[in-house]
C-alpha positions, -999 to +999 in steps of 0.1 A: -734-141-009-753-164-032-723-171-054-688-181-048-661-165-057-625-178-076-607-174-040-634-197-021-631-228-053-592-217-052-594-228-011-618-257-014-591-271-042-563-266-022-578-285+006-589-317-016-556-316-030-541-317+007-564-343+014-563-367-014-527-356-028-523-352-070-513-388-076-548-400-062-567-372-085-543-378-113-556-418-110-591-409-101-591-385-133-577-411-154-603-437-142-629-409-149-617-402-186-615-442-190-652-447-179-668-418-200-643-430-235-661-468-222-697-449-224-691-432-253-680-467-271-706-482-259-729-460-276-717-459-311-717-499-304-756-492-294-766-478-326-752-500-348-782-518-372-782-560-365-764-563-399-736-542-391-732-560-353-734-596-374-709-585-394-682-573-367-695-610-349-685-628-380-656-606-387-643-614-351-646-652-353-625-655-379-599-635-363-603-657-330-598-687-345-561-691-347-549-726-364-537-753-341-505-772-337-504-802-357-511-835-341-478-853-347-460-828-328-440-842-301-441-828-265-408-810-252-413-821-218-399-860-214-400-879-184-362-888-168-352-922-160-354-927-122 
């Protein structure tokens, strides 16, 4: 009686699926799966050396900085006559 068997975890899933229904788990699961990809990211980000992190820094800077409309561009929105 220490142990449970496959038809008591077969009943205790059967009720969480009645109480939660599968498009809460299937979301909950998702968000779970999200979170642990997030960890593991966050990890290989961890262990990068300070050259390698200044690099991606710079790297992303550059991209970020997207060139700007000219200044003798003329606005589309005109006021009307009253």
């Amino acid at each position: 009686m220490g142990s449970f068997s496959i038809w008591h975890w077969l009943i205790v899933l059967l009720i969480v699926v009645m109480v939660f229904g599968t498009k809460k788990l299937r979301n909950m699961g998702g968000d779970l799966g999200g979170a642990v990809k997030g960890f593991k990211d966050g990890m290989k980000d961890g262990g990068q050396s300070a050259d390698e992190k200044a690099a991606a820094a710079a790297a992303a800077s550059q991209v970020s900085h997207a060139p700007t409309a000219d200044k003798t561009t003329i606005d589309v929105e005109a006021k009307q006559k009253s």
